[in-house]
C-alpha positions in Angstrom: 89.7 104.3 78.1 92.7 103.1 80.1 92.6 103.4 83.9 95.7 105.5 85.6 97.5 103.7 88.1 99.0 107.0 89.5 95.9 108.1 90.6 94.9 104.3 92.7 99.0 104.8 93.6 98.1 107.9 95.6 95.5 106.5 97.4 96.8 103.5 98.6 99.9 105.5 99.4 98.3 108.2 101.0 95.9 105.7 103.2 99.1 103.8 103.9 101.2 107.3 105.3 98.6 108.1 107.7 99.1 104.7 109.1 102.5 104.0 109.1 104.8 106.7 110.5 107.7 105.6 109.5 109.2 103.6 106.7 111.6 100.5 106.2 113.7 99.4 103.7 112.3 96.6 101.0 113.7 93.0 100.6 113.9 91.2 97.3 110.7 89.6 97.8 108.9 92.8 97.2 111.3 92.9 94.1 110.1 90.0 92.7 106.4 90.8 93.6 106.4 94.1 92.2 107.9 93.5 88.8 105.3 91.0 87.4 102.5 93.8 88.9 104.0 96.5 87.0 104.6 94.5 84.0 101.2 94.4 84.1 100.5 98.1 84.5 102.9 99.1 81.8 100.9 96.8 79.5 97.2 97.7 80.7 97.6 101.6 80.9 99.5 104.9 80.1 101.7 104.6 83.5 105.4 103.5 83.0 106.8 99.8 84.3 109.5 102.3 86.3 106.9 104.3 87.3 104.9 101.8 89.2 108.0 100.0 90.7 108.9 103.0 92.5 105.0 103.2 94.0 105.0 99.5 94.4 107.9 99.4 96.5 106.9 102.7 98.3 103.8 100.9 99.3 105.7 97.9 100.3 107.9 99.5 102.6 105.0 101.8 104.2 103.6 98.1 104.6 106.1 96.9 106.3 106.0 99.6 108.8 102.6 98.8 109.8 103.1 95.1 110.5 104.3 91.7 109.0 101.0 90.4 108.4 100.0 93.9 106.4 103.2 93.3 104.2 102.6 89.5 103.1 99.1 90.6 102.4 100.8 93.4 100.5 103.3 91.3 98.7 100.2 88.5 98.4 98.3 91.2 96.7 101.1 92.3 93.9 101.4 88.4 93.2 97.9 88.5 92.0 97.8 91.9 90.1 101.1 90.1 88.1 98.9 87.7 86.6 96.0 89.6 85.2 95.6 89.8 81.6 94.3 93.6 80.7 90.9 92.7 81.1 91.2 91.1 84.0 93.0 94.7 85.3 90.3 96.8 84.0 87.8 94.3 85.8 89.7 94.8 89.2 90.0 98.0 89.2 86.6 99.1 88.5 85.6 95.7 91.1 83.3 93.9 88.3 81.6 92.0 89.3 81.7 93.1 92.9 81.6 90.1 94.9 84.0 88.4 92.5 86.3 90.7 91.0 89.7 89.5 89.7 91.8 89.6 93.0 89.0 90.2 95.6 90.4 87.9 98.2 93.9 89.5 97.9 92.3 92.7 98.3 90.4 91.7 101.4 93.5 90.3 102.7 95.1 93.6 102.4 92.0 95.6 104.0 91.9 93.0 106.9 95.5 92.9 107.5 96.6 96.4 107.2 93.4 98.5 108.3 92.3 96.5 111.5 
């Protein structure tokens, strides 16, 4: 069964809006972040490369809103999501195993930097 990446989207986005009040516009970094990430999404489930570069970016700009640090862990985060084969994807998002998952140290990063 293939995991949705609208439904993680949401969350993230949602957790991000009630932290961030307002939003900013993206640079090119986040461009270049985003795109190997969704590559990766468009490959691993149902969810459409387009379709995930609108959330990435959404999420990158609500990040930026909340602090520097939050968006280089953001952008730091994407950059490791792009290189995951499938089963690496799968393994991150289910967070097997769970002190080691594929991008667990990006992930903390995120937590630390964006939900002090």
């Amino acid at each position: 069964m293939r995991a949705s990446f609208s439904n993680f989207a949401r969350v993230l986005i949602a957790a991000s809006i009630a932290l961030a009040c307002s939003l900013v516009a993206c640079g090119d970094d986040f461009d270049a972040a985003c795109s190997p990430w969704c590559a990766v999404v468009d490959d691993c489930t149902e969810d459409s490369f387009s379709e995930c570069m609108n959330a990435c970016m959404e999420e990158s700009s609500q990040a930026r809103a909340i602090s520097s640090e939050c968006a280089n862990a953001v952008r730091d985060q994407n950059v490791c999501l792009g290189e995951l084969t499938c089963a690496e994807f799968e393994a991150w998002l289910e967070e097997i195993p769970p002190d080691g998952y594929p991008c667990k140290a990006a992930d903390d990063g995120v937590w630390n930097a964006c939900f002090p």
